[in-house]
C-alpha positions as MATLAB code, in Angstrom:
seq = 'XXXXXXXXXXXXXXXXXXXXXXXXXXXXXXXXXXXXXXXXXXXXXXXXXXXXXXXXXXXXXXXXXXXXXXXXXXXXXXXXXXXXXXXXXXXXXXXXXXXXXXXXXXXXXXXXXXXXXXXXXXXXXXXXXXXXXXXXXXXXXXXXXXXXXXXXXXXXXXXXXXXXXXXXXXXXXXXXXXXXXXXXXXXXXXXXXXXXXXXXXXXXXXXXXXXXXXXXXXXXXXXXXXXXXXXXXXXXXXXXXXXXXXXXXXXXXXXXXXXXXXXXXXXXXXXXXXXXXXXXXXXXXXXXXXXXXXXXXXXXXXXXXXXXXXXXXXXXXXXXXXXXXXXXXXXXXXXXXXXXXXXXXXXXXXXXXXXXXXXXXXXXXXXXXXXXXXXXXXXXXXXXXXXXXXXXXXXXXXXXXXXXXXXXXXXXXXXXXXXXXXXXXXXXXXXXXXXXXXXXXXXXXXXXXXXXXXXXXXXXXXXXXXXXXXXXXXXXXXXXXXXXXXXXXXXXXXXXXXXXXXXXXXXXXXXXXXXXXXXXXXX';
ca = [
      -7.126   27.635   19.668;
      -4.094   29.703   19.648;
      -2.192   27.120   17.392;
      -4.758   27.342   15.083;
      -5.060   30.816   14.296;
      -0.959   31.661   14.314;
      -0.879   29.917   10.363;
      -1.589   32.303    7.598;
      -3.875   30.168    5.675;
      -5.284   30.258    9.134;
      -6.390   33.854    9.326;
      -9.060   33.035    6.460;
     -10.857   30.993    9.025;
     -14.635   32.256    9.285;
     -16.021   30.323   12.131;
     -14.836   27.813   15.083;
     -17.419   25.328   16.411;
     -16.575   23.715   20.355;
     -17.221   20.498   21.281;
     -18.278   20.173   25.052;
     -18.245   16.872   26.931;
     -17.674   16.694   30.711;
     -16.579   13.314   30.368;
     -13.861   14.135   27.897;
     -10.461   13.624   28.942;
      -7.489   15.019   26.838;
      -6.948   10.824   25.526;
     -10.585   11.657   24.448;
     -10.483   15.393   22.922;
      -7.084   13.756   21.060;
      -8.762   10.923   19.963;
     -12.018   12.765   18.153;
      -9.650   15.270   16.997;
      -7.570   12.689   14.819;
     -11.167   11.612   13.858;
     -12.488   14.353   12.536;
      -9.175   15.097   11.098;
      -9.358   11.844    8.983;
     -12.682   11.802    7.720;
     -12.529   15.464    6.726;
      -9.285   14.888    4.529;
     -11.015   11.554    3.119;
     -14.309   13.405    2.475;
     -12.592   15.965    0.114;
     -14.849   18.527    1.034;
     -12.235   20.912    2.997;
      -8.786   21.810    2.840;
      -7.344   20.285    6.019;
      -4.732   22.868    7.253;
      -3.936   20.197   10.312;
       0.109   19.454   10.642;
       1.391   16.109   11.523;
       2.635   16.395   14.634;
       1.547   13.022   16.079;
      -1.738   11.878   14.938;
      -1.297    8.629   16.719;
      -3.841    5.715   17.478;
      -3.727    5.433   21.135;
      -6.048    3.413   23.080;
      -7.840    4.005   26.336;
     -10.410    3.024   28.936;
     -13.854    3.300   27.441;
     -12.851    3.959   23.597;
     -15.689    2.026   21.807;
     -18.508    4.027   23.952;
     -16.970    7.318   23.420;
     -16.318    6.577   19.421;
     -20.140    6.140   19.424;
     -20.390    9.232   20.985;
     -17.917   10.573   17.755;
     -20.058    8.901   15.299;
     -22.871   11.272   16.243;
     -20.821   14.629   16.448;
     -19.740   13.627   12.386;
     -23.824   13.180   12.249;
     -23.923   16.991   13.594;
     -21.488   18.396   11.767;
     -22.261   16.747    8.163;
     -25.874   18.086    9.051;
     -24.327   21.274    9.202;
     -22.765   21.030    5.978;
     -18.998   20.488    7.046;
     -18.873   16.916    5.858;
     -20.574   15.688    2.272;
     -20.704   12.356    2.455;
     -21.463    9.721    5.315;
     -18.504    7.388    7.769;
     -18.802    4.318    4.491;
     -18.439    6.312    2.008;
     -15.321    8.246    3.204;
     -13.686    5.447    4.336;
     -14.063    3.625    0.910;
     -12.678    6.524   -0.923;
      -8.898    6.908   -1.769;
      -8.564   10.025   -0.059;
      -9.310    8.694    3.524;
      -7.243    5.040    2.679;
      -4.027    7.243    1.450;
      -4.614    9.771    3.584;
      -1.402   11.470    5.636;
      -3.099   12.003    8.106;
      -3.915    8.393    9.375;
      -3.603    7.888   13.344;
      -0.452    5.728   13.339;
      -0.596    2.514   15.743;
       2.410    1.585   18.551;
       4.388   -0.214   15.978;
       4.149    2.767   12.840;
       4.672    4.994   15.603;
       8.404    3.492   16.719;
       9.440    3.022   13.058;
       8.229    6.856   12.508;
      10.159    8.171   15.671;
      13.304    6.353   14.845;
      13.323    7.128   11.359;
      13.465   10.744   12.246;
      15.437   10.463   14.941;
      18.331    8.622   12.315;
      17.558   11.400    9.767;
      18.092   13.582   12.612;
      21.729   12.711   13.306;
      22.562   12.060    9.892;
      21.244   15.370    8.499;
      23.463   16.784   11.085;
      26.596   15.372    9.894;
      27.964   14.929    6.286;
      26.966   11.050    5.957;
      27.852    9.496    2.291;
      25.119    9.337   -0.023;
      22.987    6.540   -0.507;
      22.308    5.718    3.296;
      19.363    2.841    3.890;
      16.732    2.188    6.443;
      14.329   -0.568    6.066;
      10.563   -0.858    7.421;
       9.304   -4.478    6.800;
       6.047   -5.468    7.041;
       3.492   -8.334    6.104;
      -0.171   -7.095    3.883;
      -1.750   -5.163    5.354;
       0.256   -4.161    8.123;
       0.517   -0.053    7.150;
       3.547    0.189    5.136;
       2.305    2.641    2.961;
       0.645    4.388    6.034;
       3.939    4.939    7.189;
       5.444    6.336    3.629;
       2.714    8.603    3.090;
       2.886    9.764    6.903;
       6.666   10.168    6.695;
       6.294   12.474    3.489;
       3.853   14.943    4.990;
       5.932   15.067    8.397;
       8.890   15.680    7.266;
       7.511   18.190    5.358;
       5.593   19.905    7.963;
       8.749   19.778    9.793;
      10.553   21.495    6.546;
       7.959   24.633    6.683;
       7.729   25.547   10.127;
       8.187   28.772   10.993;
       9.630   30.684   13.698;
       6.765   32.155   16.289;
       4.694   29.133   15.680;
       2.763   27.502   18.349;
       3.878   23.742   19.646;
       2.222   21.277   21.688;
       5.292   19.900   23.477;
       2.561   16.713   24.050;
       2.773   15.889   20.630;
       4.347   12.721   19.485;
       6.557   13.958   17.366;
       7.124   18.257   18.771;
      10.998   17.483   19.439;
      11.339   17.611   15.971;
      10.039   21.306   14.981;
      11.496   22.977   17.497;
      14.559   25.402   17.240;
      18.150   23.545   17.110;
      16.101   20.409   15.233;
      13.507   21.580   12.866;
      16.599   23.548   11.224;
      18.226   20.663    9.785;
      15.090   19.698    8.277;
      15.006   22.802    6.486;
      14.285   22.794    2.576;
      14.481   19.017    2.011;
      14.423   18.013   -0.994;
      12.168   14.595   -0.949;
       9.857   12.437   -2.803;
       8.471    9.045   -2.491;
       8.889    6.256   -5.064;
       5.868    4.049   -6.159;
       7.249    1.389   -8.356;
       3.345    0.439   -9.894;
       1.685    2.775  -12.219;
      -2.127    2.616  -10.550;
      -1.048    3.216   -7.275;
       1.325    6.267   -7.971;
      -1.430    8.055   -9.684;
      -3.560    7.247   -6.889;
      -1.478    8.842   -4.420;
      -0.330   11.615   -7.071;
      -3.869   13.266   -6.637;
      -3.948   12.598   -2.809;
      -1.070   14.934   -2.319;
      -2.428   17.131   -5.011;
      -5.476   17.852   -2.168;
      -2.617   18.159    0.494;
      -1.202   21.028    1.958;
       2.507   21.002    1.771;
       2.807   18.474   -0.842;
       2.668   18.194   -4.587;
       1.521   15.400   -7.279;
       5.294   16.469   -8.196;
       6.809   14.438   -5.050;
       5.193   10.907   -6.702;
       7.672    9.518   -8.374;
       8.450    6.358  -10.472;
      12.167    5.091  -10.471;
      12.371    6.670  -13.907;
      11.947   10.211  -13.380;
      13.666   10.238   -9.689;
      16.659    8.869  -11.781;
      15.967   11.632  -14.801;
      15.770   14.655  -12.202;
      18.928   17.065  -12.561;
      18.348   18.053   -8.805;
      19.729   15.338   -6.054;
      17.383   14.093   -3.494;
      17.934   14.397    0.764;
      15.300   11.998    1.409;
      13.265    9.175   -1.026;
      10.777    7.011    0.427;
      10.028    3.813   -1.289;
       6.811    2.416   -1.283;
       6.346   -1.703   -2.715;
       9.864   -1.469   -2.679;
      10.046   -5.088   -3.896;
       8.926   -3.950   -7.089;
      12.124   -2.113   -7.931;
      13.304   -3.200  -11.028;
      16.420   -5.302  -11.722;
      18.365   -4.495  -15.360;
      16.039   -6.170  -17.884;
      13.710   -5.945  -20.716;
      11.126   -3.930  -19.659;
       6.900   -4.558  -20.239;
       7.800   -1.731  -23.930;
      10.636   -1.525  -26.125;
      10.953    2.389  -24.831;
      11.648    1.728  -21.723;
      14.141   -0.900  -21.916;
      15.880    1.879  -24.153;
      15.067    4.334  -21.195;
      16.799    1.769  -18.659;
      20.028    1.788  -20.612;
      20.143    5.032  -20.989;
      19.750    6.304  -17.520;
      22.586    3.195  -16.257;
      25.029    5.224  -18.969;
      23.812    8.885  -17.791;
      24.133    8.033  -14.062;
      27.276    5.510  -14.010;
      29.643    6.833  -17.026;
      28.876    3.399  -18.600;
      30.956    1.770  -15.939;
      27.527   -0.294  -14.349;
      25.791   -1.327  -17.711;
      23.728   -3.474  -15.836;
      22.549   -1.326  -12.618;
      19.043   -1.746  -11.033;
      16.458    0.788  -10.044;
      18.143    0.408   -6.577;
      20.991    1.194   -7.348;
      19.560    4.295   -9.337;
      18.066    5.388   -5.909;
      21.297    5.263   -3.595;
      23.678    7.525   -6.611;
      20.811    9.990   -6.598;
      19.395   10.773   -2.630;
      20.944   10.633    0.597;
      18.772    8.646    2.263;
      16.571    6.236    0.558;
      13.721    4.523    3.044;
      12.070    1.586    1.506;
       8.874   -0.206    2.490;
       9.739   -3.920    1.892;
       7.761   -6.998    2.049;
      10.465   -9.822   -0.067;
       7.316  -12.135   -0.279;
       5.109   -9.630   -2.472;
       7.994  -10.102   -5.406;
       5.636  -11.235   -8.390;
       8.004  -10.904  -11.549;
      10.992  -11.936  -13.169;
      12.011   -8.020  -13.403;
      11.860   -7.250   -9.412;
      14.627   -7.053   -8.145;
      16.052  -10.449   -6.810;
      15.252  -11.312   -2.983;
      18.883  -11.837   -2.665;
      19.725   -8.615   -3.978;
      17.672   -7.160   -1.176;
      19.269   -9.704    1.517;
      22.465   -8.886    0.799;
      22.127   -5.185    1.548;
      19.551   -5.582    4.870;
      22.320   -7.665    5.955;
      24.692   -4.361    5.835;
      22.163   -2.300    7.218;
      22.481   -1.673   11.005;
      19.989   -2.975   13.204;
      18.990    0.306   13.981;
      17.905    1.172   10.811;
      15.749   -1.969   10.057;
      12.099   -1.843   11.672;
       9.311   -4.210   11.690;
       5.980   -3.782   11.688;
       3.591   -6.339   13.257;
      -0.105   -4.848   13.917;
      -2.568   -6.028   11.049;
      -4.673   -3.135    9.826;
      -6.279   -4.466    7.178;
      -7.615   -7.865    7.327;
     -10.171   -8.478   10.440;
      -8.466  -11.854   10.236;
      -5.437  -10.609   12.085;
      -1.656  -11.148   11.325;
      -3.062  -14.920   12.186;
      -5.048  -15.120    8.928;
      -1.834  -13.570    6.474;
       0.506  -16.735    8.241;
      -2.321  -19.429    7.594;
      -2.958  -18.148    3.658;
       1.361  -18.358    3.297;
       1.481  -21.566    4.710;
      -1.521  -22.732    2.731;
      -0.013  -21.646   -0.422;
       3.649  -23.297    0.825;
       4.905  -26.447    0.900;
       4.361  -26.609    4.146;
       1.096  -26.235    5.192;
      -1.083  -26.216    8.342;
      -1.451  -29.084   10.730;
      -4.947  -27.795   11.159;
      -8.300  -26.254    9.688;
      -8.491  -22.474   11.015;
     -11.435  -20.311   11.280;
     -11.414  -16.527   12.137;
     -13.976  -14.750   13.778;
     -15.436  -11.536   11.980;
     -14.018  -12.394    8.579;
     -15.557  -14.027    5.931;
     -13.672  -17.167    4.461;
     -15.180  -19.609    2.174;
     -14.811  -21.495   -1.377;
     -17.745  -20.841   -3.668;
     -17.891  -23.751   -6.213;
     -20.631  -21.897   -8.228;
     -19.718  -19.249  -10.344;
     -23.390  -17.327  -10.390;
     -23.249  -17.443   -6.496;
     -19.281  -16.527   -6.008;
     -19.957  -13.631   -8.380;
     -23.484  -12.907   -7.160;
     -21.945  -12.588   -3.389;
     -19.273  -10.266   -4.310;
     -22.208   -7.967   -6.462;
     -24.112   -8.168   -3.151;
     -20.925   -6.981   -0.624;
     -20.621   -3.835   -2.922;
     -23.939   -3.233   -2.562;
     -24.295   -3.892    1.150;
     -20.473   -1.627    1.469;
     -19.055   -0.882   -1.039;
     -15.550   -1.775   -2.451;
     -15.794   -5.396   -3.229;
     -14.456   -6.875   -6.258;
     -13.241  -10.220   -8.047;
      -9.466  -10.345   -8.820;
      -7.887  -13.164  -10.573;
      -4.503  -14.607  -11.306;
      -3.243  -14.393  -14.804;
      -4.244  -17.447  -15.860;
      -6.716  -16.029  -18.785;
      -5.309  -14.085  -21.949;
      -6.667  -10.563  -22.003;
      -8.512  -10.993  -25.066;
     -10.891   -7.778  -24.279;
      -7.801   -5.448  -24.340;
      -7.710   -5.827  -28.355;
     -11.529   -6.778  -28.308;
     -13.862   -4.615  -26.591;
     -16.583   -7.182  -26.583;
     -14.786  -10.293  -26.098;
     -14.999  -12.226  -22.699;
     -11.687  -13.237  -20.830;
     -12.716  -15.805  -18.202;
     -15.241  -18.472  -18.845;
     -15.801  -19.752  -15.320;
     -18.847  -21.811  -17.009;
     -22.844  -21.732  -15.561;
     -23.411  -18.430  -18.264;
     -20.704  -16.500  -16.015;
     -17.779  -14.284  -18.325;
     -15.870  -11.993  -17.352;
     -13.517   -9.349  -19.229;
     -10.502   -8.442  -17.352;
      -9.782   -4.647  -16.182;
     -10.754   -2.083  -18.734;
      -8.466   -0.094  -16.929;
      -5.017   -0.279  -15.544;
      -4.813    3.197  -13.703;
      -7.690    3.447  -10.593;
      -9.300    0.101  -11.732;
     -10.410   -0.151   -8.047;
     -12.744    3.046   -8.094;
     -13.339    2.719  -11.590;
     -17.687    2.768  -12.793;
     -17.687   -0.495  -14.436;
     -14.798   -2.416  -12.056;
     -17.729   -4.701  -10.019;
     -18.605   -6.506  -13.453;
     -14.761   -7.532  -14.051;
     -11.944   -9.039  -12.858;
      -8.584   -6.765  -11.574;
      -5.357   -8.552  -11.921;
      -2.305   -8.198   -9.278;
      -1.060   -5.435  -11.213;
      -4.411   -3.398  -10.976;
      -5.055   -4.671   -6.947;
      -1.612   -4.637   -5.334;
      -1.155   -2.047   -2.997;
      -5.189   -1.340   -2.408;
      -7.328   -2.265    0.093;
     -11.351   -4.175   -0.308;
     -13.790   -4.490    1.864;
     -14.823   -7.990    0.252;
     -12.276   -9.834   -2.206;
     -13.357  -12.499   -4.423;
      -9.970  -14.488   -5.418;
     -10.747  -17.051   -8.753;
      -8.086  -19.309   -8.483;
      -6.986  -20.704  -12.228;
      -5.467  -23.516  -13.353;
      -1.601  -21.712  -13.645;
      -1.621  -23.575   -9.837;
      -2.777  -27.059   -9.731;
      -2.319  -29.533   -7.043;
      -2.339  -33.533   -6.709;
      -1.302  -35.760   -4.322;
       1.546  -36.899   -6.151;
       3.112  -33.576   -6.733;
       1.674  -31.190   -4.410;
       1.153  -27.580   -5.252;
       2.984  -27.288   -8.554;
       2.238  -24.602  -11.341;
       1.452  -25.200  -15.400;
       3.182  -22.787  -17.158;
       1.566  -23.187  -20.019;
      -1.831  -21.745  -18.135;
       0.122  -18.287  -17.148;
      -0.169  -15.956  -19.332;
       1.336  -13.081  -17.777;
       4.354  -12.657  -20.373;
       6.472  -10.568  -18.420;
       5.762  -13.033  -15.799;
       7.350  -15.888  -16.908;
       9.727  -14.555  -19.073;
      14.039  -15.163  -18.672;
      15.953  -12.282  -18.277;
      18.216  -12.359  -21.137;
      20.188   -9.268  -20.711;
      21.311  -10.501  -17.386;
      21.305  -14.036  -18.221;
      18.934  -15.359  -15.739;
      16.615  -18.150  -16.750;
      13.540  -18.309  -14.619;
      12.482  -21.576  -13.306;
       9.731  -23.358  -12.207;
      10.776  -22.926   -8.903;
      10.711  -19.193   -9.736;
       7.636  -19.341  -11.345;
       6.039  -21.249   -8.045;
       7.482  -18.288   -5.997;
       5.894  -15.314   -8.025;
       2.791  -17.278   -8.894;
       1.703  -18.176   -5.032;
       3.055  -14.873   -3.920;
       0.465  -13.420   -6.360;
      -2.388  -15.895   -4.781;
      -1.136  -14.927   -1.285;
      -1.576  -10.909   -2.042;
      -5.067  -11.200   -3.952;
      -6.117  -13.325   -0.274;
      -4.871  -10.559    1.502;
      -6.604   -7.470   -0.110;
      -9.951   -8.065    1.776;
     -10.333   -5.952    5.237;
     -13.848   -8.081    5.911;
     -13.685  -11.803    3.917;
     -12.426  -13.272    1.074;
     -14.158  -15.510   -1.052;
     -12.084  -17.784   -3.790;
     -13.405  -19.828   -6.676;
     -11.227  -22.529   -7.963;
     -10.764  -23.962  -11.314;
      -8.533  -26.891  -11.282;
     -10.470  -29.741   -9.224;
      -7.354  -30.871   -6.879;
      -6.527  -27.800   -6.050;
      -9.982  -27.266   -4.842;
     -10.336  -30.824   -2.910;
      -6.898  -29.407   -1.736;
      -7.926  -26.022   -0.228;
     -10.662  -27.136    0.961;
      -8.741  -29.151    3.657;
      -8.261  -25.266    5.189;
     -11.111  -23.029    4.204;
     -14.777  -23.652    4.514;
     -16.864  -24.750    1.343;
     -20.258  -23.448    0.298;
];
């Protein structure tokens, strides 16, 4: 209780409620804390004044009877008024799937204590700028988790003050106290989200968050533009850095030439976002996953390659635990292999999670409509394989699946996800990378075909993501179909990997559908 009331904000506090259970154990009291802690950030309700000092997600004899017990202390406190909406709906919302205040699991935990622990020693010595540590990671396995978590930390770390109370039982208490927390002191930091929807997503989740600002989400673009230099920048999707190239407007093409000349004297016409990062911080900490690259413009895998083969060992961490998809890290192998040219031996199934093909397009939409009902957050995505006639044409249809069903793509490209009208359209990998569903439903079109001649092999001519297919002429890179195979199933393999429940796919081109279903179930 002490730690509680020794904040300012603090002092404001009206009331204190007491939860008594004989058979609580500290593992226990921990655990509902971290609970409560979550769902009252998600819920939006409250300002949660909570630091992170190690929310982690620690397991123990008897968890899944005591989180029933949990379930009805949330019951007894919403009833109360402290919580506005029920467990769904906060878990659905952005808040609680951003949220910095997400118990981290044995592997985010490592990568978070090592990180510091590096930033630690380095802050404490006058290392060169432009120092790089890596966290890899497969869908769904909490990369952004980590990012987000990192930001608030450190910053919690950055605004502790002397005579405050610390639980030396905390994960991560070495860090704030005297002789450490000093070095932290007045960081200057920010975190880098390459993709437009997701950095205003997280730009109004640390608007609700103590200790941080929308101000700290950041594109490459205005890190590069900021007169100040950066200690620390975190980059989330990493692998949607951009190389030097034509950009998706005129404007900022001109922008990327001019902030090469303002940051390298004209001596590196042709330097990439990365290298942007590494003149202007520190220490730049990138979430990475190589095999979520989906245009010409990211950065080249080899790029990347080169410098995580520089990068000590000790500043590389991978991350293994699947948090998203009840299909396990077992279901994101099978879908790359699938969409490889080397596929499984055998048919898999996986238990609690929904995978089949849906050769009707009433039912395959129909079942999606339903799963939004039933929980919420379930939508159809699509590869770019339709133009986007409704973006001119309000009332024009962009994919004609046949049996009466059309659908318009995205009607917007900033929180399409959570948008009113997003369960009657389509979201493309630029609206849905990043996010999370409860229920995807994946319409496969004919940009990848298959026969048993060639294989998996993609039709250019049925892509129609511009930017997607386009060669780089300012760097002289032509962009092949081998390219184009890369980006295209990489796309594929991210919209399978968005649902936390099932995924259900429709599929245009007939041999590609005789050929997937040789791995997924048919309806």
């Amino acid at each position: 209780m002490k730690q509680h009331l020794d904040g300012k904000k603090e002092h404001d506090l009206k009331a204190v409620r007491v939860v008594l259970d004989d058979t609580f154990n500290k593992s226990v009291c921990l655990d509902l804390e971290s609970f409560l802690i979550s769902l009252a950030f998600g819920d939006g309700r409250n300002e949660v004044l909570n630091r992170n000092m190690g929310i982690s997600d620690a397991d123990y004899f008897g968890r899944a009877t005591y989180r029933d017990t949990f379930r009805e202390i949330f019951e007894e406190l919403r009833n109360e008024g402290l919580f506005q909406r029920s467990i769904p709906e906060i878990v659905n919302s952005e808040l609680f799937k951003l949220s910095p205040f997400k118990a981290l699991n044995n592997d985010q935990a490592i990568a978070v204590m090592d990180i510091l622990e590096g930033l630690s020693e380095d802050l404490a010595s006058d290392v060169e700028p432009g120092q790089f540590t890596f966290v890899q990671g497969s869908p769904g396995t909490g990369k952004t988790v980590v990012a987000v978590y990192l930001m608030k930390l450190l910053k919690d770390i950055s605004d502790f003050r002397d005579g405050e109370d610390i639980d030396g039982d905390e994960m991560f208490s070495e860090f704030f106290l005297e002789g450490t927390r000093e070095r932290f002191k007045d960081l200057k930091i920010g975190i880098i989200v390459p993709q437009q929807a997701l950095r205003k997503s997280l730009e109004r989740v640390f608007a609700t968050t103590p200790g941080l600002s929308k101000t700290m989400v950041l594109s490459a673009f205005t890190a590069a533009d900021s007169p100040e230099q950066f200690d620390v920048l975190i980059v989330d999707e990493a692998h949607r850095l951009n190389q030097y190239s034509a950009q998706s407007v005129p404007a900022l093409t001109k922008r990327f030439n001019e902030t090469n000349k303002a940051l390298f004297d004209g001596q590196k016409p042709h330097a990439s976002q990365l290298d942007w990062l590494k003149k202007k911080s520190r220490h730049v900490i990138m979430m990475l996953d190589l095999e979520q690259s989906v245009r010409p413009n990211d950065l080249p895998q080899e790029e990347f390659q080169e410098i995580l083969d520089q990068t000590p060992q000790n500043r590389k961490y991978r991350l293994h635990t699947q948090m998203r998809s009840l299909g396990g890290e077992d279901y994101i192998d099978y879908v790359k292999k699938v969409f490889s040219n080397l596929p499984p031996t055998e048919k898999l199934t996986f238990k609690d999670y929904d995978l089949e093909i849906i050769d009707s397009p009433s039912e395959f939409v129909e079942t999606i409509k339903q799963h939004d009902r039933e929980v919420g957050l379930s939508r159809v995505v699509a590869g770019y394989a339709w133009k986007w006639a409704s973006q001119k044409n309000k009332s024009a249809y962009d994919i004609d699946l046949g049996d009466g069903v059309q659908i318009q793509w995205n009607s917007k490209v900033v929180d399409w996800v959570n948008s009113k009208n997003a369960v009657n359209e389509a979201g493309s990998i630029h609206t849905i990378q990043g996010y999370d569903l409860n229920y995807a439903g994946v319409i496969i079109g004919r940009d990848l075909q298959y026969t048993p001649e060639r294989g998996l092999f993609v039709d250019k001519s049925q892509y129609f993501d511009a930017k997607g297919k386009t060669n780089n002429k300012i760097r002289g890179q032509t962009t092949t179909e081998e390219d184009l195979f890369k980006y295209i199933t990489n796309i594929y393999t991210v919209l399978l990997t968005r649902g936390m429940k099932g995924t259900y796919l429709h599929i245009v081109d007939d041999g590609l559908r005789e050929y997937l279903g040789r791995y997924f179930s048919v309806r």
